[in-house]
C-alpha positions as CSV (number, residue, x, y, z in Angstrom):
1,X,0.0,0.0,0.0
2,X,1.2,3.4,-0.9
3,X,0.3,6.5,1.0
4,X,-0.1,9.9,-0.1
5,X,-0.6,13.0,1.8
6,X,-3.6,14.9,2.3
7,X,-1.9,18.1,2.4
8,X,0.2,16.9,-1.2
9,X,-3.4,16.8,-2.8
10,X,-4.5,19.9,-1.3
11,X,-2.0,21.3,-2.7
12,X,-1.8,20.1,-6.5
13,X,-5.6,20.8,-6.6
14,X,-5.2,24.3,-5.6
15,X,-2.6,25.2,-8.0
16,X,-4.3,23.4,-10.9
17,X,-7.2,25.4,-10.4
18,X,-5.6,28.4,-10.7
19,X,-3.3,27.4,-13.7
20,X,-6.3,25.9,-15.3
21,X,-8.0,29.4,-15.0
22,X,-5.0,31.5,-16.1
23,X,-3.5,29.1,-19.0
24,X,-4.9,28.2,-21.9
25,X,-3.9,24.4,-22.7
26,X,-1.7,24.5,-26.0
27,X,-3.9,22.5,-28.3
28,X,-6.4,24.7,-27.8
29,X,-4.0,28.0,-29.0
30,X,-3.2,25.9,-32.0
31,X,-6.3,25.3,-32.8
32,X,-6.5,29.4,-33.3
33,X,-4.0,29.5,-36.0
34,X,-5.8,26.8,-38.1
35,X,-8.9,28.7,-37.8
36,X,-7.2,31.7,-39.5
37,X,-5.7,29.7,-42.0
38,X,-9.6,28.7,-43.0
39,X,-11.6,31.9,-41.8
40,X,-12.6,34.3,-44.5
41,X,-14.2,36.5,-42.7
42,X,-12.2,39.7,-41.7
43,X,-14.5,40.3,-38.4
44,X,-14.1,36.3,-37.6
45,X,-10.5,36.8,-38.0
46,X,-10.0,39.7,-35.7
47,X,-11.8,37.9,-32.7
48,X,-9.6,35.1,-33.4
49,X,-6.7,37.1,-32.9
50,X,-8.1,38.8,-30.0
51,X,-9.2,35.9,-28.4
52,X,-5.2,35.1,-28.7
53,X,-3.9,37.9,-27.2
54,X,-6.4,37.8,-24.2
55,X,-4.9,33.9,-23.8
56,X,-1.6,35.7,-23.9
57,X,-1.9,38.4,-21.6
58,X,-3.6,35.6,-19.4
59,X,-0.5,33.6,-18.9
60,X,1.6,36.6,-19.1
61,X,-0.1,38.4,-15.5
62,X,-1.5,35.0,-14.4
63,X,-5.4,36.4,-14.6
64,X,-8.2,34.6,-15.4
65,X,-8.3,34.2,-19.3
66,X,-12.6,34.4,-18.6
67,X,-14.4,36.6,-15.5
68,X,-16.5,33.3,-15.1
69,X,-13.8,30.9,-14.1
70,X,-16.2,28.4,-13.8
71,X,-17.5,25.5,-11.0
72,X,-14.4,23.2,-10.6
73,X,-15.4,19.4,-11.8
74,X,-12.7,17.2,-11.1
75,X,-12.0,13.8,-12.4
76,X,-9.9,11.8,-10.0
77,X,-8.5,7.9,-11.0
78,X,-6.9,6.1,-8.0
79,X,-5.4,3.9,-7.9
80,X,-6.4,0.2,-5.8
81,X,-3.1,0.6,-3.9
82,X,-3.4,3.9,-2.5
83,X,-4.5,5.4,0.8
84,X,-4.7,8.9,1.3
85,X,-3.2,9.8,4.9
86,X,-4.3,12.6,7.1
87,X,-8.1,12.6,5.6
88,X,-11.1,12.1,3.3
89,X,-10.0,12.4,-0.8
90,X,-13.3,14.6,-0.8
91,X,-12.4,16.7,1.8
92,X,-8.5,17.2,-0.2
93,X,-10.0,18.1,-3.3
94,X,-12.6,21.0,-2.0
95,X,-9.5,22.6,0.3
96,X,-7.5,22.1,-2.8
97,X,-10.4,24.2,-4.7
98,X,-11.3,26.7,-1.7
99,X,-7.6,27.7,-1.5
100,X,-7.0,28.2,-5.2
101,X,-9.9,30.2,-5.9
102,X,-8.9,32.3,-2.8
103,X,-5.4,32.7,-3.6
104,X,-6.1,32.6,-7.2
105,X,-8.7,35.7,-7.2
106,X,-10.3,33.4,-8.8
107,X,-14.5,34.6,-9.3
108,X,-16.4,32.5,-6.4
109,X,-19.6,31.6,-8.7
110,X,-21.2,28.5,-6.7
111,X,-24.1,28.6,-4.0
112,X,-25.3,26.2,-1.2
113,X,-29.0,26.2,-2.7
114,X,-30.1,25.9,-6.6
115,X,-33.7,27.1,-6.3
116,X,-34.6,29.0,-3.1
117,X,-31.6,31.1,-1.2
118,X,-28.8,31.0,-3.5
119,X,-26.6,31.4,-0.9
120,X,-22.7,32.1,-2.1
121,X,-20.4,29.7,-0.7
122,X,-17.7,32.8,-1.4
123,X,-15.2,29.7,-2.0
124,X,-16.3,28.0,-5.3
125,X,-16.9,25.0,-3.2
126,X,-18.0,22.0,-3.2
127,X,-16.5,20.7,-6.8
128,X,-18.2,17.9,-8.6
129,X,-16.3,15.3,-8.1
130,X,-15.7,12.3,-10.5
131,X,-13.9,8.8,-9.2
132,X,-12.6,5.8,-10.8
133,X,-10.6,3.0,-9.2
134,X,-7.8,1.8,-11.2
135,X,-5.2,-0.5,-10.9
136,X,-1.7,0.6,-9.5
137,X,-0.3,2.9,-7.0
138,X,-0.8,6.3,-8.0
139,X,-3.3,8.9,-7.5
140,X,-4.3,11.2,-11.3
141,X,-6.7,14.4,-10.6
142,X,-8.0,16.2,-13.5
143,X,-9.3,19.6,-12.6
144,X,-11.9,21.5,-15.3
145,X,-13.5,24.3,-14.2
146,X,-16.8,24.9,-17.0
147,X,-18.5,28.6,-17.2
148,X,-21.9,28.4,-17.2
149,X,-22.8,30.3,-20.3
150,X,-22.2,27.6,-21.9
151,X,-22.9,24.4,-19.5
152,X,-26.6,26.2,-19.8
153,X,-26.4,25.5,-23.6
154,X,-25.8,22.0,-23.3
155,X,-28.6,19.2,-23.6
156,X,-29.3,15.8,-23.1
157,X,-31.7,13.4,-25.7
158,X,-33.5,9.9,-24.9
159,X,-33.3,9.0,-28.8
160,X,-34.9,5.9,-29.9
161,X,-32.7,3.6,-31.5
162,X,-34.8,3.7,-34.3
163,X,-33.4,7.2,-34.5
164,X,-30.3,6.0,-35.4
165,X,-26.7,7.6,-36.7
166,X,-28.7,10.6,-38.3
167,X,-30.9,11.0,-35.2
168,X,-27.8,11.3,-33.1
169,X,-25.8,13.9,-35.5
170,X,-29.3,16.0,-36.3
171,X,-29.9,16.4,-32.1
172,X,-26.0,17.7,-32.0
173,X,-26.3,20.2,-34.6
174,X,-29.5,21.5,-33.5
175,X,-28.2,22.0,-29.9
176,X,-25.0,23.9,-31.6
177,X,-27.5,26.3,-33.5
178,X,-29.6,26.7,-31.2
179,X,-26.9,28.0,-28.6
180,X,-25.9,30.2,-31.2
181,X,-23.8,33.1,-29.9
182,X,-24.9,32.2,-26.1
183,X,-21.9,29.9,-25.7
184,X,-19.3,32.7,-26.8
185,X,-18.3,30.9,-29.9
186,X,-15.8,29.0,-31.3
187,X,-17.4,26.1,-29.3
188,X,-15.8,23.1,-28.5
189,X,-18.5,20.1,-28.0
190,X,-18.2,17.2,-25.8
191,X,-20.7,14.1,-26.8
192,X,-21.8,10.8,-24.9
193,X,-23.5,8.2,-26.2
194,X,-25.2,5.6,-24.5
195,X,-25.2,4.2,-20.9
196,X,-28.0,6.3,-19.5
197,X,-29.8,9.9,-18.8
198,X,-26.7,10.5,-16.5
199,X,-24.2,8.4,-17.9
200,X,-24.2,10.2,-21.4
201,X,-24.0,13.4,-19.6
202,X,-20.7,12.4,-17.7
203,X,-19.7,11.0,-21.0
204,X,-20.0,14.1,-22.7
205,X,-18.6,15.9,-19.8
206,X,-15.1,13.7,-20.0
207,X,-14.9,14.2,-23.7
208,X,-13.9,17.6,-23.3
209,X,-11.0,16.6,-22.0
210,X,-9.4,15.2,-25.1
211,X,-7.2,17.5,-26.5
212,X,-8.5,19.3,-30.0
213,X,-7.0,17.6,-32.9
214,X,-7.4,14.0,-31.5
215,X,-10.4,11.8,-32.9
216,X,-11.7,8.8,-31.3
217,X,-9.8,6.1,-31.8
218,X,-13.3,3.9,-32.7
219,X,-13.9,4.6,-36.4
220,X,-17.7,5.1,-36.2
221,X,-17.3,8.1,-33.4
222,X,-14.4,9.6,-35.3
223,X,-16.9,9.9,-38.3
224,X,-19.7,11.4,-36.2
225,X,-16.9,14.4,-35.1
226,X,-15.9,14.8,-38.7
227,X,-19.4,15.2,-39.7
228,X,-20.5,17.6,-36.5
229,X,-17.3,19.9,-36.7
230,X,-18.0,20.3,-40.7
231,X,-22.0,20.9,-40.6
232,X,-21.8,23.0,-37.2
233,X,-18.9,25.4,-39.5
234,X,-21.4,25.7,-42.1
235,X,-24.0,27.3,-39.8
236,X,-22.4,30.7,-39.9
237,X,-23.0,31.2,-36.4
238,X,-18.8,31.8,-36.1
239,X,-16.9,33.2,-34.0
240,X,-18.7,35.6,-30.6
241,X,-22.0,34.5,-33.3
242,X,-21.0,37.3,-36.0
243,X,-20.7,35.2,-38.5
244,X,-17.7,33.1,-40.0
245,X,-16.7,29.4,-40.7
246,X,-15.3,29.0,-37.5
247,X,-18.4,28.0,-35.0
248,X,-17.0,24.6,-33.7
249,X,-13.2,24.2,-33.0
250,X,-13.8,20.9,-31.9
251,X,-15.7,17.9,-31.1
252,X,-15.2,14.7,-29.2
253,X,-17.5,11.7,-28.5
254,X,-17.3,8.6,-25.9
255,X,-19.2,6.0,-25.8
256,X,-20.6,3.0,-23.2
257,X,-22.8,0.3,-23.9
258,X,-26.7,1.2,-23.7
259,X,-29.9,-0.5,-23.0
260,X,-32.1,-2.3,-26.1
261,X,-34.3,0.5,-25.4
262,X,-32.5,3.7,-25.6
263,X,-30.1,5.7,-27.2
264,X,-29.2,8.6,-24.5
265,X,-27.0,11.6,-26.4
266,X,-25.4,14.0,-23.7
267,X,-24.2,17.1,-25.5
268,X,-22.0,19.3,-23.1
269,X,-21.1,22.3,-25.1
270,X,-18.1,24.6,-24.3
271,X,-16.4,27.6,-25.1
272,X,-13.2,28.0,-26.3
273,X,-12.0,28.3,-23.2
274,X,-12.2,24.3,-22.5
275,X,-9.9,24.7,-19.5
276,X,-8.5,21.4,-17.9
277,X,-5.1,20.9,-15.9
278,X,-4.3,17.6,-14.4
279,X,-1.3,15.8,-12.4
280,X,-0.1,12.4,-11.5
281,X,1.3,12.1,-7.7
């Protein structure tokens, strides 16, 4: 048995929260310069190029590169061998989050109760939490804080299977127009197919963390993100919704197995701002 520190977690969480929010991942810069190879649009490519030189000033002062720096969701694979000494894993990950977001400067956007008080919990806690048991002795945490302008966007469908493959790609694109500039385009667009109503939305969720420019490695779901990032760049939403042939910079789909019944589609969109930082201790 391995142990690992409460206080080590604490920690990595903290700074990966604040990194996440202040540097934008690399794959997601480059995607920027392929747009403008393809954009003709002269106002399409001036938000491009702004949206660049926010990213950069971002990293430059460490500032958020967005004012909504999002609810922390972190994705968390330990492995069977490990104990975590000095506390609860739960309890690590939300003092990881509450420090960072204090330090950080980072905006404090969650509240104890959805519907009635709406209480702020002024420290961006509690994150959503994600777990998976592994094999091995060491402890991975993914940290992705998601804005809400475009987490409100996003949509999950109980298709038939009768609906089949052009069921599932007609339910993306109309969730892609009908977010439309809400989302502040170029979106990225996580999809989940199958398991169930909340499977497909974790699914979707956990796509987002693929880097842009790497398809599925199942033939069928690289063919659906072909087909969604080339119809959704034919809207002419583009990008900040002022037109352009850059609405989608990327898409990603994972899949589980599914009831004979159903088809469940999760579709988490996101800005370009698809923000995820993650270590191995």
């Amino acid at each position: 048995m391995r142990y690992i520190n409460f206080d080590e977690i604490v920690q990595n969480v903290k700074n990966m929260c604040i990194n996440a929010n202040c540097i934008l991942n690399e794959d997601i810069k480059l995607s920027f310069d392929k747009a403008l190879e393809c954009e003709k649009s002269p106002v399409a490519c001036n938000i491009l190029e702004n949206l660049k030189k926010n990213a950069e000033i971002a990293e430059e002062r460490m500032i958020p590169i967005c004012q909504d720096t999002g609810m922390a969701v972190v994705f968390i694979e330990i492995g069977k061998e490990v104990s975590i000494k000095g506390g609860l894993l739960r309890d690590a990950v939300n003092e990881g989050v509450r420090q960072g977001y204090i330090e950080g400067y980072l905006r404090k956007s969650v509240v104890y109760d959805p519907i009635i008080e709406r209480i702020n919990t002024k420290d961006n806690t509690p994150a959503i939490i994600h777990y998976d048991i592994v094999e091995g002795d060491r402890l991975k945490i993914t940290v992705a804080p998601k804005g809400f302008g475009s987490e409100n966007m996003s949509k999950i469908y109980m298709l038939k299977p009768s609906d089949g493959r052009e069921g599932v790609i007609n339910c993306i694109l109309k969730t892609i127009e009908e977010a439309g500039p809400n989302p502040c385009p170029p979106m990225i667009v996580g999809i989940g197919l199958g398991g169930n109503f909340e499977y497909s939305a974790y699914l979707a969720k956990k796509a987002l963390l693929r880097p842009v420019g790497v398809h599925s490695e199942k033939e069928y779901l690289k063919e659906i993100e072909k087909e969604v990032i080339e119809k959704a760049n034919k809207t002419g939403i583009g990008p900040q919704g002022l037109g352009g042939k850059t609405t989608v910079l990327w898409a990603a789909a994972e899949d589980y197995a599914t009831h004979i019944a159903g088809m469940p589609v999760a579709v988490n969109i996101s800005c370009h701002v698809t923000r995820h930082c993650e270590c191995i201790i």
